[in-house]
N, C-alpha and C positions, 0 to 999 in steps of 0.2 A: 902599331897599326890598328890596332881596337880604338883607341881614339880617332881615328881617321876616319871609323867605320859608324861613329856615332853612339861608342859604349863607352865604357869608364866614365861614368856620371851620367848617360843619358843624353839623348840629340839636343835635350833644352839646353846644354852649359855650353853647347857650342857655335860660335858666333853665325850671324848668315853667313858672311864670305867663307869662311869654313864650312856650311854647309855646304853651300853652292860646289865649292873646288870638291868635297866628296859625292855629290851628283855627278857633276860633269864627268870623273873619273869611273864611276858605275856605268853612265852612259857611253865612255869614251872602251870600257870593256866590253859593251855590249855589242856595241860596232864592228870591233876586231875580232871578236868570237864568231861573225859569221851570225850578229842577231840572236845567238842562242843562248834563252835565257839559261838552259839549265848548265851551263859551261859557268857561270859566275857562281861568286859567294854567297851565302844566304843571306850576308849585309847586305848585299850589293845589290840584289834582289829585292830586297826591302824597299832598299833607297828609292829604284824603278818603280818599281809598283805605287809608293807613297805618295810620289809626285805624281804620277799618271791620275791617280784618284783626283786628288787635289784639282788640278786643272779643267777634270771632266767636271767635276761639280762647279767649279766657274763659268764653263763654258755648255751649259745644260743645251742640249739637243744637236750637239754636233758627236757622230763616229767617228773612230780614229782606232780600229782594232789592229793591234800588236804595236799601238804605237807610245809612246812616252815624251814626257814634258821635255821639251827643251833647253839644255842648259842655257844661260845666260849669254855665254860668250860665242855659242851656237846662234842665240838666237840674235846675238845683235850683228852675227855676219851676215843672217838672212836678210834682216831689216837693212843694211848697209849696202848688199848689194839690191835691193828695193829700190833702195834714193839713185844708185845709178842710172837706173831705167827712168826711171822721169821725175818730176819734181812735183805730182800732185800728192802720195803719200809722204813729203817732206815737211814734216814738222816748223820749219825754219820759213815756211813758204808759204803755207795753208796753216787752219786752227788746229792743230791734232787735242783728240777727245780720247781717251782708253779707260775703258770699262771691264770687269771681271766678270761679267755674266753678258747675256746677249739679249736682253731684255728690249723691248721698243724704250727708244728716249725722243722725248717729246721737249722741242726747242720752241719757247716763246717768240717770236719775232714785232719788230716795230720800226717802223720808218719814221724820223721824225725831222729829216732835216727841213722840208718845206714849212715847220712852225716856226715860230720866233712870237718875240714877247712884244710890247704895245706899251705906245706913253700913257701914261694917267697925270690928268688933271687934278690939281689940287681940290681937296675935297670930295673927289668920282668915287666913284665904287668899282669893283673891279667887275669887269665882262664874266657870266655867268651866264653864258647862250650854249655850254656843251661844246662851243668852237675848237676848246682847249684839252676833251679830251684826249686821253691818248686809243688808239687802234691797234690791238695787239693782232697778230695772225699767229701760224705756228706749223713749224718744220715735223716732218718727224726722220730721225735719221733708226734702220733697223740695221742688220746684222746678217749680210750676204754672204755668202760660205763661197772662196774662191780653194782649187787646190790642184797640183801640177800632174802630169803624166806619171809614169813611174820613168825612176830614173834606176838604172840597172849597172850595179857594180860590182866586179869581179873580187871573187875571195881571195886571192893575191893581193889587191891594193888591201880590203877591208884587212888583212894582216900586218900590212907592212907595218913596221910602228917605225919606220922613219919620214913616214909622210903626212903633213898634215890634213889629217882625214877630214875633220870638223871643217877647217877653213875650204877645205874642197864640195863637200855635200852644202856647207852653208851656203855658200857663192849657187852653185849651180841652181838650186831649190831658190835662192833668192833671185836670181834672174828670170826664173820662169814666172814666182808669183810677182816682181815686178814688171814686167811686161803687160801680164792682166789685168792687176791691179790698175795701173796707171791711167790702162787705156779706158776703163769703167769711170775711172774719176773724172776721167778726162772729155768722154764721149757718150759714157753714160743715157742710157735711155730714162731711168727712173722706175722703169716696172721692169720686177725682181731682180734689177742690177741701183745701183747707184744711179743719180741723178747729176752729171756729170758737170763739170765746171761752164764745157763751151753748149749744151741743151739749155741748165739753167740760165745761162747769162743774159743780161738785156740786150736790147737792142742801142746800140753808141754811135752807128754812122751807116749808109750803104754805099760802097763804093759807084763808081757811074760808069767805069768798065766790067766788062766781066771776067777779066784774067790781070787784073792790073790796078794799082794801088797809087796816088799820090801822096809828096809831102803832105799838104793841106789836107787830105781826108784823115790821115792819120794824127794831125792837131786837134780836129776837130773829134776824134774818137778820142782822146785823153781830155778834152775838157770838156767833154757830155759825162763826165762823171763828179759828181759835185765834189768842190774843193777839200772839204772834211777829210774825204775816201783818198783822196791825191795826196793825203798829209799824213797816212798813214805809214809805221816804216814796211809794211808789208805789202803798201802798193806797187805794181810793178806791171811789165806787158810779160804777155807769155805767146808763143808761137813756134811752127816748128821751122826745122834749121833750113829749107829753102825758103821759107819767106824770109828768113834773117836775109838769104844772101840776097834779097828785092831791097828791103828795109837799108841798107847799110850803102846802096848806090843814092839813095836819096839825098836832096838837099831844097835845105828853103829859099827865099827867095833871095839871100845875100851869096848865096853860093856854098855854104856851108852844109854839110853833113849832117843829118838827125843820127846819127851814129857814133859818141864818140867815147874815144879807147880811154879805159879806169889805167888804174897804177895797182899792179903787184907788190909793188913794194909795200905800198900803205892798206893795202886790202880793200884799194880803191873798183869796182865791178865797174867794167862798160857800161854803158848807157844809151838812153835813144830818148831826149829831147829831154835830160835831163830825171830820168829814171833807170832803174835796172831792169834785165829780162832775164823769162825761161826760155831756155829749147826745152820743148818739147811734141816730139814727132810724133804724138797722137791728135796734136793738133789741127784742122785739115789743111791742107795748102792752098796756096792762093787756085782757083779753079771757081768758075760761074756756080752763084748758090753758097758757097760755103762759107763760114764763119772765119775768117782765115786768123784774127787779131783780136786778141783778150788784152783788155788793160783796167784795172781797177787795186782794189784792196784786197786781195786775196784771203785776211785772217778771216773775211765772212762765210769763205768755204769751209766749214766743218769735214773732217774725216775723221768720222768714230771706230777705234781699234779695238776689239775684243781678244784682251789676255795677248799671249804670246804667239808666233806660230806654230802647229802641230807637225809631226812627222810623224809619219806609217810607216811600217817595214813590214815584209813577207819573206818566206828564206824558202818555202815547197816550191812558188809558182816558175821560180827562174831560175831554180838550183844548176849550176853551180853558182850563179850570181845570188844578189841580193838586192829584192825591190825596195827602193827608197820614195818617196811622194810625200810632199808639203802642203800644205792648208792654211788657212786664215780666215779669217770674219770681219769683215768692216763694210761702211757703207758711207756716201759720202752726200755732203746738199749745200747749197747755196743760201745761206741764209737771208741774202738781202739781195735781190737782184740790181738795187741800182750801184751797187758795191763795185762790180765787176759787168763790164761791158763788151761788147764787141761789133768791130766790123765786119759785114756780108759782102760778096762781092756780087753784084749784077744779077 
């Protein structure tokens, strides 16, 4: 067990994943003890504490008193049930960016697709009017501190050791922050929240009802986005799931559906006029005024992650329970507005 604990030669000869699985285990007794440090071993204690420091120093100006790092397999059930809540914290769907401090990061930006190059003449010289510079602007994405209610759990479960404690605190704590999260990336104002995918986005089409969409308005919002962006594999439409059910009665002018169904088999996704979509319900719904239809290149939404999520605990304030609460840092932006577009309705 002294090797376990990170002695017999010192925590350096021992691999990460062997670190990791003797954190986890440090953290997985800290839990079960009802949070109380001084119930564990002095290893054990170590372990907590070494990671706690560690992290706070990554993640400089964020609190998190009584709280500790989270293991890996912890923190990837928080992030997992993230991605259930909606699909603007998905990696797979957007740029993701993760940084160890929380520093401002300042993103170049440049639109160039309106240039293109020129014949020359044998013997010309080449154009030297400045026409050809390039025009940088520039994003900055910061480091917005989102974090959940307490979440309050009975000294009975925190003992049980035949229930999976982790995958239950991770899930719960992961739905709250994805909920928030998502809806910031998503709806985002820009001042002290995120800058959200459907604020940032261009303008691509305005519908000519005000509660009501055509096929034809929605061609013409996918190809108000330059073909470059449409050739992306991370171009797609995004919307929430009662416009799906608007979108999916549609058809063009052969009679045909803009809706139609991928193959499971082959890992083929649905489609709508030959692309994939999100649901996602922070999107607003079709309704006079609103933005109801996102369609572009999504990897130009940056969402920058700082470190992993945090977890707090308290054991006086709810005794006999145990307060639980999750944290995170990120902030998200639009790099290129003509990337990603959308229809208004009326």
């Amino acid at each position: 067990d002294g090797i376990a604990n990170g002695q017999d030669g010192g925590d350096g000869e021992r691999t990460p994943e062997e670190r990791a699985s003797d954190y986890a285990g440090a953290f997985d007794t800290f839990m079960r003890s009802g949070c109380d440090i001084t119930a564990m071993s002095s290893e054990q204690r170590d372990l907590l504490r070494r990671g706690h420091q560690e992290l706070r120093t990554q993640t400089a100006g964020t609190a998190a008193a009584g709280g500790y790092t989270v293991p890996t397999d912890l923190a990837d059930e928080i992030i997992s049930s993230m991605l259930d809540w909606g699909p603007m914290y998905d990696g797979n769907i957007v740029r993701e960016i993760t940084t160890s401090s929380g520093n401002e990061f300042d993103i170049p930006t440049n639109d160039d697709t309106g240039n293109s190059a020129a014949a020359l003449a044998e013997g010309a010289d080449l154009t030297d009017d400045g026409s050809g510079d390039l025009e940088f602007g520039e994003k900055r994405l910061d480091a917005y501190v989102d974090a959940t209610p307490w979440i309050k759990i009975s000294f009975e479960l925190m003992q049980d050791s035949a229930f999976g404690l982790n995958a239950f605190v991770g899930e719960r704590i992961g739905e709250r922050l994805g909920r928030r999260a998502n809806n910031k990336l998503t709806v985002g104002t820009g001042t002290s929240q995120p800058n959200g995918i459907v604020t940032a986005s261009g303008l691509g089409k305005t519908a000519a009802a005000t509660a009501a969409v055509t096929a034809d308005e929605v061609i013409d919002l996918q190809h108000a986005v330059n073909a470059a962006y449409r050739r992306s594999p991370k171009c797609r439409w995004m919307f929430a799931d009662t416009t799906m059910a608007v979108l999916r009665k549609l058809k063009d002018g052969q009679g045909n559906y803009l809706w139609q169904m991928g193959d499971v088999r082959v890992g083929a996704p649905d489609l709508i006029l030959g692309k994939p979509y999100s649901i996602n319900d922070d999107v607003p719904a079709i309704a006079t005024g609103n933005k109801a239809i996102l369609f572009g290149d999504f990897s130009r939404y940056w969402v920058r992650k700082v470190g992993s999520p945090l977890i707090g605990t308290v054991r006086e304030r709810f005794w006999p329970k145990i307060g639980m609460a999750g944290l995170i840092r990120y902030d998200g932006e639009l790099v290129d507005t003509a990337a990603v577009k959308h229809l208004i309705l009326a």
